[in-house]
C-alpha positions in Angstrom: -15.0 11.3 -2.5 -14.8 9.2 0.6 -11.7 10.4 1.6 -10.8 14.2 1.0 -7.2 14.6 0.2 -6.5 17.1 3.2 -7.3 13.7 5.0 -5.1 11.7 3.5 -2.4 10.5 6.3 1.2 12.0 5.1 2.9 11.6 7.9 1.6 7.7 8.4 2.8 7.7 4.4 5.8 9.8 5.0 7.1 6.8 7.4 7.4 4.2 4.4 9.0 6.2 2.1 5.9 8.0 0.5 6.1 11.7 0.4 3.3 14.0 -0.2 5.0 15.4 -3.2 4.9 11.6 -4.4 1.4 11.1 -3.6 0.5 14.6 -5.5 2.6 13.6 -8.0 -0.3 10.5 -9.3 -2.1 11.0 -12.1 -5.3 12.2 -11.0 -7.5 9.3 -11.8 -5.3 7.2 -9.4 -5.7 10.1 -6.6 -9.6 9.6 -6.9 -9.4 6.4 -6.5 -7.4 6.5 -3.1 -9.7 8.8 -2.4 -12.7 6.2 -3.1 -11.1 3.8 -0.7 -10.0 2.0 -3.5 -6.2 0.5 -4.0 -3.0 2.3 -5.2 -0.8 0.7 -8.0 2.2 -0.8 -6.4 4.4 1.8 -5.4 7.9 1.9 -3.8 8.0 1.8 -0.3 10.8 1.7 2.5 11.1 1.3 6.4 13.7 0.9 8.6 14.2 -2.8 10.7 14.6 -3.0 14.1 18.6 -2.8 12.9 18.6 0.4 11.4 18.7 -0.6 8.0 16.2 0.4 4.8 14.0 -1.9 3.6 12.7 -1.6 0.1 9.7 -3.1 -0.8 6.4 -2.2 -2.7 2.8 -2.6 -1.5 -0.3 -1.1 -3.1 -1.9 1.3 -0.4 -6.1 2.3 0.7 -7.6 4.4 3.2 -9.5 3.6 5.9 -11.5 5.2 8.3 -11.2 4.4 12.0 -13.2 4.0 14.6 -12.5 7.9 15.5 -13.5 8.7 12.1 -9.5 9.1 11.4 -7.9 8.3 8.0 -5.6 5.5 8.2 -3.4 3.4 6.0 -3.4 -0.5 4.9 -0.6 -1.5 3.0 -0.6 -4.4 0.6 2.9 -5.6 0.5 4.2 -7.1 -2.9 4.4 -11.2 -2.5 7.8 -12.6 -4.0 7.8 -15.2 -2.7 5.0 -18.3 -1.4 5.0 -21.7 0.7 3.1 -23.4 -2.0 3.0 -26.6 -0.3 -0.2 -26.4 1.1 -1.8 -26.4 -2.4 -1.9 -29.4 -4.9 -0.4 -29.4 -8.0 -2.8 -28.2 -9.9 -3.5 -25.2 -7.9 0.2 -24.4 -7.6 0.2 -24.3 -11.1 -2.5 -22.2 -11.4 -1.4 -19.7 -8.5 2.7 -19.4 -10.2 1.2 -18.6 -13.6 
């Protein structure tokens, strides 16, 4: 395992929403595979704007190790929506199925 679960950074985690019971809660294979460096599912995820209010969202999540040797946290945030205009037709096609 690249990243041993006493590593794993709950209180980066705990700041979007993601508890440690959550994170325990995983089936195991998923767990592993954190702990390979490799992404989470999408799970639910929350923050709070510069306003106050609660965000929900849902990102897929992986470790990384810092410069320090640290464990840190990328988040993958869930795309709903996409300025296709850039792309021809054909590749927006492609990219919306």
């Amino acid at each position: 395992m690249q990243f041993n679960e006493n590593e794993f950074p709950y209180e980066t985690l705990q700041q979007f929403g993601l508890t440690r019971e959550m994170i325990e809660d995983l089936p195991v294979h998923i767990i592993n595979d954190i702990g390979e460096g490799r992404r989470s599912p999408v799970l639910p995820i929350k923050v709070n704007d510069e306003e106050g209010n609660i965000v929900k969202s849902r990102a897929r999540i992986a470790f990384v190790r810092t410069e320090g040797n640290a464990v840190d946290v990328i988040f993958f945030p869930e795309v709903l929506e996409a300025d296709l205009s850039k792309y021809d037709a054909k590749q927006q096609a492609t990219i919306q199925k």
